[in-house]
N, C-alpha and C positions, 0 to 999 in steps of 0.2 A: 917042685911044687912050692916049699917054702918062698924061693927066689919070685915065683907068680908072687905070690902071696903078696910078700916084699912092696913089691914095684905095684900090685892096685891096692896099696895101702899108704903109698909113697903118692900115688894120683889122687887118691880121696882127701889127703890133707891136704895137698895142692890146690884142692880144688877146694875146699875150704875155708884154706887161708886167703884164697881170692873171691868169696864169697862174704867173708868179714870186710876185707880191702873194701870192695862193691859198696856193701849195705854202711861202712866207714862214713867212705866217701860221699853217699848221699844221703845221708845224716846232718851230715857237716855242712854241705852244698843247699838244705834243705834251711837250716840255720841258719847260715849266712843271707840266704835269699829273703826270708823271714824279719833278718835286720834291714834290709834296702829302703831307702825310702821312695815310696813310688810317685811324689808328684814335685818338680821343679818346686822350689822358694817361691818363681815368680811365672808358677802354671797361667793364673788367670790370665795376664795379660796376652796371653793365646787366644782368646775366647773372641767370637765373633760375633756380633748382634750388629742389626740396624737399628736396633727399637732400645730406646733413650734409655726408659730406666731400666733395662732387663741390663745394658752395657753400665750403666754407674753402679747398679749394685753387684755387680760381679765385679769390682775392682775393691782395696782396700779404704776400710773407711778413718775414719780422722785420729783413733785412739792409734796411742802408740799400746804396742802388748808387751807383756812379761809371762813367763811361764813357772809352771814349779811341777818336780815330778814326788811322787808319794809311793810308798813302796806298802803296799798293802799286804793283810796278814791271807788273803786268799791266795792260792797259787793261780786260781782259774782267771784273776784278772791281776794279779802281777802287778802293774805298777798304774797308779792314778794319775793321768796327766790333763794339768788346768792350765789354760791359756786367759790372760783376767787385762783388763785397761790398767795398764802399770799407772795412772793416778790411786787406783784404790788403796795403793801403801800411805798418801797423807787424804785423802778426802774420806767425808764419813757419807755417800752416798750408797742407792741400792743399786745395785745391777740384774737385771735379768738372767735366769740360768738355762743353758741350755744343754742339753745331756747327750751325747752322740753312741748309738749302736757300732759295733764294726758287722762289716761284712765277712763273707767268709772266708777265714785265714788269713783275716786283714788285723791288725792291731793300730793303737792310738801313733806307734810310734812311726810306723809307715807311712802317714800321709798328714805330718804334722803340720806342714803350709793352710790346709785345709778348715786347720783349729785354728792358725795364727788368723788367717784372713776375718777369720766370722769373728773372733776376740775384738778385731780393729773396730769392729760396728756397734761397740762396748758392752758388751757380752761379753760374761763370765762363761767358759766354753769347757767345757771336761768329757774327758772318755779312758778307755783303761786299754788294756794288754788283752782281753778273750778275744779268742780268733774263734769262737765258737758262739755267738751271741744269741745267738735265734729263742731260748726262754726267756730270754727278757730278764734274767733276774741278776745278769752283772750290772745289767743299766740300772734297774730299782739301789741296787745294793752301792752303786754310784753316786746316785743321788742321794742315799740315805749320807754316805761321809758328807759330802758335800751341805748335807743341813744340819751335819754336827759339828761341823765348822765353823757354821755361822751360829751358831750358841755356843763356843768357844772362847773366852776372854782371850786365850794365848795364841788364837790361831788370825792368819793375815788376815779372811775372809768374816772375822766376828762382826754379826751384824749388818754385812753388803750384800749378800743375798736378798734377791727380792723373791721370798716366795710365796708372790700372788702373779708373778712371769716368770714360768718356767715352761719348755719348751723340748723336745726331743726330734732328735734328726735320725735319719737309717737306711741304708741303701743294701737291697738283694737281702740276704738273710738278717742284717741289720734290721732292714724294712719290718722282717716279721717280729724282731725281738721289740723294736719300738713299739708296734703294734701290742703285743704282748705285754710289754710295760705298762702301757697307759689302761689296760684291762685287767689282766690279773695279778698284779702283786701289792703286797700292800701298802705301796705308796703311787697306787694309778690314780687315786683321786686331786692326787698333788696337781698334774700337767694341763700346765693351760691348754697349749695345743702340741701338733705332731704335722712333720713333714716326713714321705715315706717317698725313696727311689727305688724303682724296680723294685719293689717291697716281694719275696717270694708267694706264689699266687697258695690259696689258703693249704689244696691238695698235697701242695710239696712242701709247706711248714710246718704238716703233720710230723715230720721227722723231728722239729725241737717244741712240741705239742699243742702244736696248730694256734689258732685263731676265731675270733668270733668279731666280724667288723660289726656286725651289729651292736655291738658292748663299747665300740668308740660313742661318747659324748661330748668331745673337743674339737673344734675346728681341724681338720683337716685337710692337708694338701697332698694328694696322692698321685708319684707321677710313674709313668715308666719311657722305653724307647719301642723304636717301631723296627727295629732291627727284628731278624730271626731270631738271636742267642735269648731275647725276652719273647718275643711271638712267632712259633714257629708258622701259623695256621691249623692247626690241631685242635682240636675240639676234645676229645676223652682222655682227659688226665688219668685215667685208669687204663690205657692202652699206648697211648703217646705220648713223645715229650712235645709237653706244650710251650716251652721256652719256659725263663722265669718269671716272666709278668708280661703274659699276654693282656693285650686289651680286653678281653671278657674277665680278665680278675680284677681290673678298675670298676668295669660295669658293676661287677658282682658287689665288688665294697663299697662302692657308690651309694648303690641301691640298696645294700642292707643297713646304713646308717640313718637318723631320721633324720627328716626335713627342717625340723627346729633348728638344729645346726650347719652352722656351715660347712662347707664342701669344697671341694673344687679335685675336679680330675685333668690329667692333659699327657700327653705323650711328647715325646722329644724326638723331630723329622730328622732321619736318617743317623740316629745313636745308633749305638749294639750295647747292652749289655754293661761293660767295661766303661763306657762314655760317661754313665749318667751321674755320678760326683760332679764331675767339671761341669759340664751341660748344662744343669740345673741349678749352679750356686747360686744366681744372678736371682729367680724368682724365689729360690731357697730363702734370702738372706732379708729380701722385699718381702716375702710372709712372717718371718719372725719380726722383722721390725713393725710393722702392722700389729699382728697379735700382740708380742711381748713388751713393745714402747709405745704402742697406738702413734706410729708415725705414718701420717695421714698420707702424704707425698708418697710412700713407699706402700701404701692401698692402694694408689690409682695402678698400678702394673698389674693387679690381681681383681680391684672389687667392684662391682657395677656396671654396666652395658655398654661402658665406654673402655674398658678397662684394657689395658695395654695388651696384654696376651691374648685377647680376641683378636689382633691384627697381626700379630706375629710370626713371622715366615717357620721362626725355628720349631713352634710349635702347634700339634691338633688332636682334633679328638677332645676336643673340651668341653667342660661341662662344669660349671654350678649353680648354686642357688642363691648367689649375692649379687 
């Protein structure tokens, strides 16, 4: 009996110590994956458009960049990383700020090309370490360093912030923390405007405490894909997965912002999901320079009856009121 005993007490640690091994292993695996960087240096030039300026502003613009990382006293965002026009070390000019949400389980340092490219358009570009973003309040508590920098005598950034353009970006749960930012925390009255990809539709961003589009007051550019993984065709978010931004959660944010403001909604032809960073950077980058620089050339792809993305193969499902 003992000798039993023995030997499934000999299998139970066995089985344990490979049970450690296991949960070890992908820990480590989950880490390491965690560090990857997920887009090419020189993703864009993938990118395929017919349509003029949707293809020049998805390519790098004239600034050269610099970077700097900043080791914050939060653990939830970990490290501060700003991509800036490496003139702003001798010039005393302002730049526009732009604030980027991560998606989920995405961090600043995974898709750092993404920061360099929008920096070169001379934007001051910053985002942090939460793979968790969706309350919006690493992005506020982001922008909060960032405008205590710029009242900083000792800091690079004293005084080059421009903030009467500032700007926020966000894609999938991002989406909804952007969204969230520019509404409830207390520095949403700061944001000129907001860009949202596949922004999560309102019902599933109840899990980092939802949203009221009606409460956006700022130009908005709200896009998603036409894949299933954002539209499954599902109708009852309380029965189904409706993918995470079906076209009825544009309609819906659409239509609950007023008409005073601008707008614009659009879907990206034959994305899924995972596409829409890339996809979208070209009219991404042509919105911010419109709102944040009022560079007029870079309105015609977006504003008025002529406006480039009305003819645009890659894109439908459009809709604003400019």
């Amino acid at each position: 009996m003992k000798r039993v005993l023995k030997i499934v007490g000999l299998v139970i640690l066995v089985i344990i110590i490979l049970i450690v091994l296991v949960v070890g292993f992908l820990l480590i695996k989950n880490y390491i994956d965690s560090q990857k960087h997920w887009l090419e240096k020189d993703y864009y030039t993938q990118f395929q458009s017919d349509s003029e300026l949707e293809k020049k502003y998805v390519e790098l613009g004239d600034y050269e960049v610099s970077s700097k990382i900043v080791k914050s006293e939060d653990k939830t965002i970990g490290n501060i990383r700003i991509w800036y026009p490496s003139e702003i070390e001798n010039k005393q000019n302002k730049y526009p700020l732009i604030v980027v949400t991560n998606a989920s389980n995405m961090a600043a340092l995974n898709y750092e090309p993404y920061f360099e490219r929008l920096a070169s358009w001379g934007f001051v570009v910053v985002g942090n370490d939460d793979r968790q973003a969706g309350t919006g309040i690493s992005t506020s508590q982001t922008l909060d360093y960032m405008l205590e920098q710029n009242q900083n005598s000792d800091s690079l950034f004293y005084g080059k912030i421009d903030t009467q353009n500032i700007g926020v970006t966000g894609y999938s749960q991002g989406g909804a923390g952007a969204i969230r930012a520019v509404t409830e925390c207390k520095s949403s009255g700061l944001y000129k405007t907001i860009f949202t990809g596949s922004a999560a539709h309102s019902y599933l961003a109840q899990m980092w405490g939802g949203y009221d589009a009606s409460k956006v007051s700022i130009p908005w550019f709200m896009t998603a894909a036409t894949g299933t993984s954002d539209d499954t065709g599902a109708t009852d978010a309380t029965k189904d997965w409706l993918g995470v931004a079906p076209l009825s959660s544009l309609v819906e944010n659409y239509n609950a912002m007023s008409g005073n403001v601008f707008k614009l909604r659009a879907r990206v032809v034959g994305a899924e999901h995972e596409d829409m960073q890339e996809r979208t950077d070209g009219y991404m980058t042509a919105w911010m320079l419109y709102q944040l620089q009022g560079d007029e050339e870079a309105g015609k792809a977006l504003i008025g009856e002529n406006a480039e993305i009305l003819n645009n193969a890659n894109w439908q499902d459009i809709e604003k009121n400019k």
